[in-house]
RODO-2510 file (C-alpha; in nm, 4 decimals, decimal comma):
residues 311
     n   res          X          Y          Z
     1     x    -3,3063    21,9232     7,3742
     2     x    -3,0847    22,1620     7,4992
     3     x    -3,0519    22,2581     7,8595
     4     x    -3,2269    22,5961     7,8389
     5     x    -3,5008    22,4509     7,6326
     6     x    -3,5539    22,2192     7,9568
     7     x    -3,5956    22,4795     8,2272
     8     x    -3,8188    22,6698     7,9918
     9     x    -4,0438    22,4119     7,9232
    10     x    -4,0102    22,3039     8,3431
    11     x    -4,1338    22,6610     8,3910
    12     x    -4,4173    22,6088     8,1896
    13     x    -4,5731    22,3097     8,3562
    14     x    -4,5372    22,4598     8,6635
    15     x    -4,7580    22,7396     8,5689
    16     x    -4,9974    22,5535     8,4105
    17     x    -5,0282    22,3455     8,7239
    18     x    -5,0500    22,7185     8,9679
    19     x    -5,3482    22,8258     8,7108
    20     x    -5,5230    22,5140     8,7276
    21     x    -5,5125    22,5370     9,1249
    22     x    -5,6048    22,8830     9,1116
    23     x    -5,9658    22,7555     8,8699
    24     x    -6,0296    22,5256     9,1293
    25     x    -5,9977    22,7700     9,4493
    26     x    -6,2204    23,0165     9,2391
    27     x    -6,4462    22,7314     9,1630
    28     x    -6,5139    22,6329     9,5030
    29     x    -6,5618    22,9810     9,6405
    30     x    -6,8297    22,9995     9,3974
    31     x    -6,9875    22,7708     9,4755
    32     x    -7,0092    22,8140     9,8202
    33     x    -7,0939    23,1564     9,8168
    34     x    -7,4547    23,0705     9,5493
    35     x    -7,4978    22,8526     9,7780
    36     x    -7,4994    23,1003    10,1062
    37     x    -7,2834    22,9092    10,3362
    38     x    -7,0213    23,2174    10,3972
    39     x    -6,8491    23,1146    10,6895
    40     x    -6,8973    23,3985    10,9729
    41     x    -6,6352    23,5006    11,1412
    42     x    -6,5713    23,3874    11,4983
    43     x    -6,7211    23,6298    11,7774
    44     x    -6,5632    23,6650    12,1210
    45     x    -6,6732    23,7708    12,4307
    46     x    -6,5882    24,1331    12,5558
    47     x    -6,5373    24,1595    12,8962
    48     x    -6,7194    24,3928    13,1587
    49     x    -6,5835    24,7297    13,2548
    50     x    -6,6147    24,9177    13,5964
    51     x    -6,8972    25,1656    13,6068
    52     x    -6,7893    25,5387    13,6505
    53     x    -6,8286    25,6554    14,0159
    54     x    -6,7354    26,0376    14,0310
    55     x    -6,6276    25,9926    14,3947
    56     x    -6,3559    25,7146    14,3226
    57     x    -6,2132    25,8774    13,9732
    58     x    -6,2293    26,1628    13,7975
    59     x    -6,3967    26,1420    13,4405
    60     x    -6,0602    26,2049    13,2609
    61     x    -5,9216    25,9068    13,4154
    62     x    -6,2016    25,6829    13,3488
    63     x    -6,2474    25,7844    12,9616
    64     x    -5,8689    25,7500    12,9247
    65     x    -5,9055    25,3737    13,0568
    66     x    -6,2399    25,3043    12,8423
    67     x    -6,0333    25,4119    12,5238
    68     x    -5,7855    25,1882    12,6837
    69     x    -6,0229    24,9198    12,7159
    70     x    -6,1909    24,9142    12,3706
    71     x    -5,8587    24,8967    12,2037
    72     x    -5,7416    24,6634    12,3707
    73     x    -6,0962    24,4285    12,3128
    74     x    -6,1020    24,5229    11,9475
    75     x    -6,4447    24,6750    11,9761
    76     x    -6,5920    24,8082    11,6690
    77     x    -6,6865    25,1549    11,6426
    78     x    -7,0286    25,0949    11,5842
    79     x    -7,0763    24,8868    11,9300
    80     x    -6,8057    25,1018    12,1687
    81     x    -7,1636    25,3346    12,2747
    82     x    -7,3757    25,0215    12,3316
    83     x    -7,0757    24,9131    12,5165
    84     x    -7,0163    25,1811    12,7172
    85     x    -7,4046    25,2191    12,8398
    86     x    -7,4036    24,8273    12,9461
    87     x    -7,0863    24,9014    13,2151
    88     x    -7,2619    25,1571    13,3502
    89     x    -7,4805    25,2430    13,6662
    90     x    -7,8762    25,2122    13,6604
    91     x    -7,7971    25,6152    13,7627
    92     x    -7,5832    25,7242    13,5108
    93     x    -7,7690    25,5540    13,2201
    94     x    -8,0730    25,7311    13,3603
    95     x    -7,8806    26,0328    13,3661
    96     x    -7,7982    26,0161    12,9675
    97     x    -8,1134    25,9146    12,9026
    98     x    -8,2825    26,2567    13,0338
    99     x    -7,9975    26,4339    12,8495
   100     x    -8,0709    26,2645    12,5236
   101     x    -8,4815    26,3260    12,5474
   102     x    -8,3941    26,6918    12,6093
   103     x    -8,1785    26,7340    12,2532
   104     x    -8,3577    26,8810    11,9669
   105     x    -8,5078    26,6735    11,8093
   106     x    -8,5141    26,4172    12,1354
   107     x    -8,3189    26,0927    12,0954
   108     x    -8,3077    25,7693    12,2694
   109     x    -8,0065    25,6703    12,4836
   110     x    -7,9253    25,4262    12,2561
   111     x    -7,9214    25,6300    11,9693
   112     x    -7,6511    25,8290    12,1295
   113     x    -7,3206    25,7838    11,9767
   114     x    -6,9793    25,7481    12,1589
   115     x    -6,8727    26,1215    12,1124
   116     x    -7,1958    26,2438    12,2134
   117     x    -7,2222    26,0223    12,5332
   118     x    -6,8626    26,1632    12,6229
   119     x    -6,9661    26,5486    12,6046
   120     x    -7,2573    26,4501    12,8173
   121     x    -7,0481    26,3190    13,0924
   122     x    -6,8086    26,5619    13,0359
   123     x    -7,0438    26,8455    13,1095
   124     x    -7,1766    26,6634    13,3916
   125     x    -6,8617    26,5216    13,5560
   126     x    -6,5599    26,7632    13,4594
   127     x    -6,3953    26,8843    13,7435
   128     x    -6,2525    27,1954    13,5588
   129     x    -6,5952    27,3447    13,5897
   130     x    -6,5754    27,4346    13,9534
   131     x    -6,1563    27,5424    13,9724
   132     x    -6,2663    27,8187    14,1821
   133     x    -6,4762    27,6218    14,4343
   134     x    -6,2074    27,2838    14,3782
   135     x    -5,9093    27,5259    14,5017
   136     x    -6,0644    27,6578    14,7881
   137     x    -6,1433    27,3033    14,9598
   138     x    -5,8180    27,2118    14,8222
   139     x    -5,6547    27,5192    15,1010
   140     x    -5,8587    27,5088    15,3462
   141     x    -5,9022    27,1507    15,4084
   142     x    -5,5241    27,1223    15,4848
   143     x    -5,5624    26,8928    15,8134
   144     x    -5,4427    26,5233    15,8460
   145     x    -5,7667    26,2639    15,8591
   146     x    -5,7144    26,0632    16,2109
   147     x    -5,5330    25,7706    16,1502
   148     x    -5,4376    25,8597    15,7922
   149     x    -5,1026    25,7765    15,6866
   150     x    -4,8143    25,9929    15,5319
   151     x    -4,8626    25,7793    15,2348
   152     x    -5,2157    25,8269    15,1988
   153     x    -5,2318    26,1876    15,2598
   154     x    -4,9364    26,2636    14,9752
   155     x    -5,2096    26,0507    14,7633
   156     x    -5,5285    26,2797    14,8960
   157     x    -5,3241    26,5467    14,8115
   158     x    -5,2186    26,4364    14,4441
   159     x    -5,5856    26,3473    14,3981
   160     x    -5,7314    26,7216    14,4758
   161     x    -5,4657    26,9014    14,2727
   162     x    -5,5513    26,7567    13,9771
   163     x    -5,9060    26,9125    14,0167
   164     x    -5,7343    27,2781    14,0523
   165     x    -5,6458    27,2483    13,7080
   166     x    -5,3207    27,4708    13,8807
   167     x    -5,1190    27,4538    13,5803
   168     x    -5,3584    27,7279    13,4063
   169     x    -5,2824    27,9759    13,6798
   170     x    -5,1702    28,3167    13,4841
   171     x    -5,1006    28,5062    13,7709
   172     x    -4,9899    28,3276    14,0821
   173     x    -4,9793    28,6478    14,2959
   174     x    -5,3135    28,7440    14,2084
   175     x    -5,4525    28,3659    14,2704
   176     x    -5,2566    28,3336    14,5678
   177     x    -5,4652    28,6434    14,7493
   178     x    -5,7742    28,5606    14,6013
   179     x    -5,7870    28,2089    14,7502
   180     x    -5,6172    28,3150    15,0845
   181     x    -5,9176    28,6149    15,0323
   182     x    -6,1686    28,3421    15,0068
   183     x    -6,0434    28,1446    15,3185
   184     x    -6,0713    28,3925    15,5207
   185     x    -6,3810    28,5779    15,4296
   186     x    -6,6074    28,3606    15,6408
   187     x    -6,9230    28,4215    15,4900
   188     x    -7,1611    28,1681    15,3090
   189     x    -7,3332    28,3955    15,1159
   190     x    -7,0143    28,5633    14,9902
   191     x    -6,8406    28,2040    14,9196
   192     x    -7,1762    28,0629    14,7421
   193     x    -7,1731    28,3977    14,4998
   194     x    -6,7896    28,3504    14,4226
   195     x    -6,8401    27,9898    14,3713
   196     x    -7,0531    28,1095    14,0529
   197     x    -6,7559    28,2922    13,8908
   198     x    -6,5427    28,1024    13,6498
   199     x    -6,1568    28,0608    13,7127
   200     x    -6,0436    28,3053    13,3992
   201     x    -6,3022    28,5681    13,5367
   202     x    -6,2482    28,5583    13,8733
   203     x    -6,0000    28,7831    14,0135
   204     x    -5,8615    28,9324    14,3548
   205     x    -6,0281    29,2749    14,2980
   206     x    -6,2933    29,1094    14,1132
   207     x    -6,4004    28,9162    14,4373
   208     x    -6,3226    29,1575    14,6658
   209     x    -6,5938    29,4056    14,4932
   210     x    -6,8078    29,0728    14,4818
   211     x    -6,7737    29,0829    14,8441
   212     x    -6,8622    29,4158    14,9326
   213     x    -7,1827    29,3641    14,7027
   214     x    -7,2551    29,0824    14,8608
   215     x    -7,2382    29,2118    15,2592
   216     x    -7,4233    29,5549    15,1072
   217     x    -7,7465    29,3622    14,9878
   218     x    -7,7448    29,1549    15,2528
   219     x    -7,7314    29,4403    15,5311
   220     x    -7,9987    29,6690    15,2917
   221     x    -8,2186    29,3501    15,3008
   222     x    -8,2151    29,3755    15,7004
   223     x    -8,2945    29,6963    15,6580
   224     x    -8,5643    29,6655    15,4648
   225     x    -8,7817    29,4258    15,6705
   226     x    -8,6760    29,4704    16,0107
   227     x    -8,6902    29,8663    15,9780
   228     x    -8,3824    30,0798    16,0680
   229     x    -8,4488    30,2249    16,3769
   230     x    -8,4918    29,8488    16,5004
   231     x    -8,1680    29,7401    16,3423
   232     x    -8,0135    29,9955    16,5279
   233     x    -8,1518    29,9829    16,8775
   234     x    -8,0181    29,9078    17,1370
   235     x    -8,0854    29,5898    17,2672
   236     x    -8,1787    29,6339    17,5792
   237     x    -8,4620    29,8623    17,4731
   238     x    -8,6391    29,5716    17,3508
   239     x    -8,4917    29,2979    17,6127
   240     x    -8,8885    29,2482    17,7745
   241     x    -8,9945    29,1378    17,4095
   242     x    -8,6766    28,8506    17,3514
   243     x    -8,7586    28,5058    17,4870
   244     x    -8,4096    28,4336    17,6641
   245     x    -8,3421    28,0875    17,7043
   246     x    -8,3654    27,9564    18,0667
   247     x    -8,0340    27,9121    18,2560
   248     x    -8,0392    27,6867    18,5502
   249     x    -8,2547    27,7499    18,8936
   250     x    -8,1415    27,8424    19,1875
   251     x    -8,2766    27,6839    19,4691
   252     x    -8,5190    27,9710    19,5803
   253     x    -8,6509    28,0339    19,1533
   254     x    -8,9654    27,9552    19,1039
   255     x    -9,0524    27,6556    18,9227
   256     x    -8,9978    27,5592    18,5977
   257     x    -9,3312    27,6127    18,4144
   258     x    -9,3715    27,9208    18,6061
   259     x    -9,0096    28,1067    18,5162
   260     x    -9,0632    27,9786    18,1410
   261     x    -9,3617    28,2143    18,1174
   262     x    -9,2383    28,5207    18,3112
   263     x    -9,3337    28,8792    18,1529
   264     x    -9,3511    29,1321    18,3841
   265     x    -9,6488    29,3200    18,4204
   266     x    -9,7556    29,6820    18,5842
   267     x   -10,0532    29,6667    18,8270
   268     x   -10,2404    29,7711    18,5240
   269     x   -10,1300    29,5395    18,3188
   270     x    -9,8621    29,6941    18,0561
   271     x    -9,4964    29,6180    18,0102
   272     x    -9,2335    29,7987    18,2095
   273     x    -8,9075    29,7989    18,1411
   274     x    -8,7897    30,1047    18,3681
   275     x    -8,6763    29,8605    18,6223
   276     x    -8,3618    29,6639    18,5871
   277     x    -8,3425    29,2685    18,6670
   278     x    -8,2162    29,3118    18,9847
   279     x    -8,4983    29,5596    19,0713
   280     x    -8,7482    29,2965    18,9900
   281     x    -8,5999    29,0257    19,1717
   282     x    -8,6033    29,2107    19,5041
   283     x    -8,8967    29,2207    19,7249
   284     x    -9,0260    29,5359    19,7095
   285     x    -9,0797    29,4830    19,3509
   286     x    -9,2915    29,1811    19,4227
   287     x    -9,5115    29,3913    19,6097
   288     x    -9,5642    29,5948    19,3057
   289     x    -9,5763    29,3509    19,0302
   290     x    -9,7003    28,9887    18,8899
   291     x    -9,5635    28,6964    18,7029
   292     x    -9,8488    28,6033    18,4173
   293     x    -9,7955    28,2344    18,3545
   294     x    -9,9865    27,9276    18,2141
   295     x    -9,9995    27,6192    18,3522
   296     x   -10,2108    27,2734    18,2918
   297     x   -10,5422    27,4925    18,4374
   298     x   -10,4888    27,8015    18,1983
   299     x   -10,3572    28,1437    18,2577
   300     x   -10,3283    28,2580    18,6021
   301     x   -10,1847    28,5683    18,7992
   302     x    -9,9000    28,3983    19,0359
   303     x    -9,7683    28,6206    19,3276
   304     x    -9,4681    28,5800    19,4187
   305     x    -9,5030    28,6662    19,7902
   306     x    -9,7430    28,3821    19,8029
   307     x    -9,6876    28,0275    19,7491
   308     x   -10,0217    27,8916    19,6009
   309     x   -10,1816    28,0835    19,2772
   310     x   -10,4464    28,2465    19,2652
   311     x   -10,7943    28,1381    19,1911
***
């Protein structure tokens, strides 16, 4: 037999030997799978993830490291949601649990899927929503904490400007007078309506007419229910009807519970107002008027030339 004739005929046993292995491996997972022993494959324990708390970390952060997270634990797709709900708050799985009965038709929270549950929180917890509102505390809270250090206020800082979303500024003149407008506007009702406006919309002109709309309503509204004429009165015109609040006695005031309940009174009994404070004080006045007050008996005419009341 020649030499070639050798290695072919070599060659051949050794494939008949591979196909008789490969019988028996198909054999035997034949067997095993009529039978229904299929060998599972082994699970492993996922560890626990922090909860979200909106006044550590901003949302973005917190998906970024979830993603992070379920990567990293080869989580299926089909368990990240369940996964995500079990890390979280009794709050915030409350919290998607109203938003889910409210879709059409209503869900359960754990029907919600991973994509849904992040446009939830998204719409609850993005800080891009409120730019205009984020930008003003983010001026106008410009003082040092006591005992903060440098470090930690360059990390406050960093913190809050990533919640002015300032990179989508368009016009940095125009945002740098609206904001210094806001700051300085001093007026809660004005700052609440601006507040309302989105960052795109919200211009300097647009809040200064805002502003003026604002202050208008509000002094029309005075108007309205307090009456003109009153607005504009002077007000010592209607001093005798404003309870002042009491200032400390002198030595020869009358007591407490009587200089409380002062009104001045005319002989027959109406207001007068022709006389100044001094005028009252003196003691021809006194002569001429009477202190109405109430005390633990009930009302009672006190004159002040006298020193007991009258019965």
């Amino acid at each position: 037999m020649s030499e070639s004739e050798q290695m072919f005929e070599l060659f051949r046993q050794q494939m008949d030997m591979q196909r008789k292995q490969m019988e028996a491996l198909v054999e035997a997972l034949a067997g095993r799978l009529s039978s229904g022993s299929t060998p599972k494959p082994p699970t492993v324990a996922i560890p626990t993830f922090v909860p979200f708390d909106a006044s550590s970390e901003l949302w973005t952060d917190y998906w970024a490291r979830f993603l992070t997270f379920l990567g990293a634990n080869s989580v299926p797709d089909d368990k990240a949601a369940q996964i995500f709900l079990t890390n979280q708050t009794k709050v915030t799985y409350k919290l998607l649990g109203n938003l889910a009965s409210q879709q059409t038709p209503p869900k359960d929270v754990n029907e919600l899927t991973l994509n849904e549950i992040q446009g939830f929180m998204k719409s609850q917890f993005d800080p891009t929503r409120y730019v205009v509102r984020e930008r003003f505390k983010f001026w106008s809270e410009i003082q040092r904490k006591p005992g903060e250090t440098v470090l930690e206020l360059a990390a406050r800082i960093r913190h809050d400007a990533v919640r002015c979303d300032f990179p989508s500024i368009q016009d940095p003149q125009d945002e740098a007078m609206r904001t210094r407008f806001m700051c300085s506007v001093n007026n809660e009702a004005v700052l609440k309506a601006l507040f309302k406006v989105k960052d795109d919309e919200l211009t300097f002109a647009k809040a200064l007419q805002i502003a003026l709309e604002t202050e208008e309503a509000a002094k029309v509204a005075k108007e309205t229910v307090y009456g003109s004429k009153q607005v504009q009165a002077s007000p010592r015109a209607h001093a005798v009807h404003r309870v002042q609040p009491s200032k400390q006695q002198s030595p020869t005031s009358p007591t407490p519970a009587v200089s409380n309940c002062v009104q001045l009174l005319s002989e027959d009994g109406a207001h007068s107002s022709s006389l100044s404070k001094e005028e009252t004080g003196t003691a021809a006045s006194q002569n001429n008027f009477k202190a109405f007050y109430s005390n633990s008996e009930g009302h009672r005419f006190y004159s002040p030339s006298s020193t007991t009341s009258a019965d």
